[in-house]
MDTraj code that builds the backbone (N, CA, C; nanometers):
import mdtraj as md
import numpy as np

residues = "UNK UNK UNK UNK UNK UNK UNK UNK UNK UNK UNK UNK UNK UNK UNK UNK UNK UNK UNK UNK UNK UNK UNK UNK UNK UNK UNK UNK UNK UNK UNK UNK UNK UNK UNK UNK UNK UNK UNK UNK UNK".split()
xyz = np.array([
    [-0.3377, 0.9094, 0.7273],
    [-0.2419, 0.8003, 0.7321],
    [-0.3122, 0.6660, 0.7433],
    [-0.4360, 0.6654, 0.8297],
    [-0.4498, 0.5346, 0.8560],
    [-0.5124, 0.4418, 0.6970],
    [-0.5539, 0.5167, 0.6204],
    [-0.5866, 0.4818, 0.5067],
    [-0.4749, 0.3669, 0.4135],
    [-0.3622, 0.4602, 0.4280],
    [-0.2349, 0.3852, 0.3647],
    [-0.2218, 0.2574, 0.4527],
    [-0.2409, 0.2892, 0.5927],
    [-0.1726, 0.1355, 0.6625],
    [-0.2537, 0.0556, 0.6709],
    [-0.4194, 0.0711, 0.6578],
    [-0.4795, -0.0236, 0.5405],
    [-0.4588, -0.0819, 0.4523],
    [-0.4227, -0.0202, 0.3099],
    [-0.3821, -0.0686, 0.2060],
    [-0.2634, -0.1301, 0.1847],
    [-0.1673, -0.0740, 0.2876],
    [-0.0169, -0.1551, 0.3367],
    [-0.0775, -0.3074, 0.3610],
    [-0.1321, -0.2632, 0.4830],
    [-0.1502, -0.4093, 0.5706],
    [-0.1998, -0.5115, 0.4581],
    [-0.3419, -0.4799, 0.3714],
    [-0.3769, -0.5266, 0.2814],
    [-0.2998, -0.6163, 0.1752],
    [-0.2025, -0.5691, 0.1173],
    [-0.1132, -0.5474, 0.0002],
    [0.0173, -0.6962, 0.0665],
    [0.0668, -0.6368, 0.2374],
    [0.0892, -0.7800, 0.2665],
    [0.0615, -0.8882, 0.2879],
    [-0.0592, -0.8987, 0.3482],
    [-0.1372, -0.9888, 0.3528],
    [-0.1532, -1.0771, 0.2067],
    [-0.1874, -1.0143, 0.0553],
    [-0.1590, -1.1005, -0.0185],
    [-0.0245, -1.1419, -0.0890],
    [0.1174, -1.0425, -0.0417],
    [0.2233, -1.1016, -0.0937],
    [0.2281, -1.2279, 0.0180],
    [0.1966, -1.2153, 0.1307],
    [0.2415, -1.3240, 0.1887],
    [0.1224, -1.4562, 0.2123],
    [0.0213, -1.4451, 0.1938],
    [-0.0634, -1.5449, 0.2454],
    [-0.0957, -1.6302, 0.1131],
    [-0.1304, -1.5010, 0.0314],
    [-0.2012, -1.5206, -0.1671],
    [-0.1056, -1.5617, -0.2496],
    [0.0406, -1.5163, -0.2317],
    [0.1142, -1.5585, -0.3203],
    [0.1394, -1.4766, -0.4123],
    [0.0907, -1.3417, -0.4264],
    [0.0779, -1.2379, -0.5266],
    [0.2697, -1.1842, -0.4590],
    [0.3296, -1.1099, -0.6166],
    [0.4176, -1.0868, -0.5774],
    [0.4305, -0.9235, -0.5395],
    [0.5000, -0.8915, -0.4972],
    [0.5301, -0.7209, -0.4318],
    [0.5462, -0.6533, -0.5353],
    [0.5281, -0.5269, -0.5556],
    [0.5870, -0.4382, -0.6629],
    [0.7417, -0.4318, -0.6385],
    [0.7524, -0.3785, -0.7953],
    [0.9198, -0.3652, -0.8072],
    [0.9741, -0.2539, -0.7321],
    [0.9042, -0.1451, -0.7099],
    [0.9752, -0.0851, -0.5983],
    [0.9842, -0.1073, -0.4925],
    [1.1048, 0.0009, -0.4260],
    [1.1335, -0.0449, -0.2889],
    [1.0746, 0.0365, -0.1879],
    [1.0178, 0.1206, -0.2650],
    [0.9240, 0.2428, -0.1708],
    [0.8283, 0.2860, -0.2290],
    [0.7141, 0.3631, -0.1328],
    [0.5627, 0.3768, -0.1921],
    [0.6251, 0.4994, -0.2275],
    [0.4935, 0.5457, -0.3515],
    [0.5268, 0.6971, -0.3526],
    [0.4331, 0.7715, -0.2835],
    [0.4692, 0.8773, -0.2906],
    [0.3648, 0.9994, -0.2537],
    [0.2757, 0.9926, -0.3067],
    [0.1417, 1.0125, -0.2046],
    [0.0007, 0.9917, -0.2886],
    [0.0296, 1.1406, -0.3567],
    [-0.0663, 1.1764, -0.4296],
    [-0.0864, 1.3318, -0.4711],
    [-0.2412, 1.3816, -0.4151],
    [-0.2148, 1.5283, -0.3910],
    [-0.3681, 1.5498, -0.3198],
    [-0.3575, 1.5279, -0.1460],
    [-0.4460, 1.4713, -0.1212],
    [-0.4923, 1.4922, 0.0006],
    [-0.4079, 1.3284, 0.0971],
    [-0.2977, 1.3607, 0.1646],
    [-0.2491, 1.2300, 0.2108],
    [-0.3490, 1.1704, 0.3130],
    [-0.3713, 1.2414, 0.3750],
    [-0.4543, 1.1642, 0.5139],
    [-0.5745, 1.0830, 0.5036],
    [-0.6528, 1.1362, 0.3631],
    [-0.7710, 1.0702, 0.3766],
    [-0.7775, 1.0156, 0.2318],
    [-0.6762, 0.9440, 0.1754],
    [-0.6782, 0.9079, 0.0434],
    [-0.5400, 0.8301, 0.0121],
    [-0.4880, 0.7212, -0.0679],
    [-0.3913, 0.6077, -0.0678],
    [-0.4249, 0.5867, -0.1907],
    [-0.2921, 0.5360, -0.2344],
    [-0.3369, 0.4671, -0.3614],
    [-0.2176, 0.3994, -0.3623],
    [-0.2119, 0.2277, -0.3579],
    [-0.0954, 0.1628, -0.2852],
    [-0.0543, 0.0302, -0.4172],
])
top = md.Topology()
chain = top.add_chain()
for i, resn in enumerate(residues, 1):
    res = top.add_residue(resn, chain, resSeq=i)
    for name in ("N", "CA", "C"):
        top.add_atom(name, md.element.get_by_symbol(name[0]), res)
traj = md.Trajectory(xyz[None], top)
């Protein structure tokens, strides 16, 4: 998990600081494979 709330935390940090906009969805998906030690955000 903590991998994803990396790439979470990450991902807000530039919608909100950078100006980059959010993806069009409203939810992440399921990584495939191995959740705990792998993200793809």
């Amino acid at each position: 998990m903590l991998p994803c709330v990396r790439d979470a935390f990450d991902a807000l940090t530039a919608w909100t600081e950078d100006g980059t906009a959010p993806p069009r969805s409203r939810t992440v998906p399921r990584p495939d494979g191995d959740p705990v030690h792998s993200c793809t955000l």
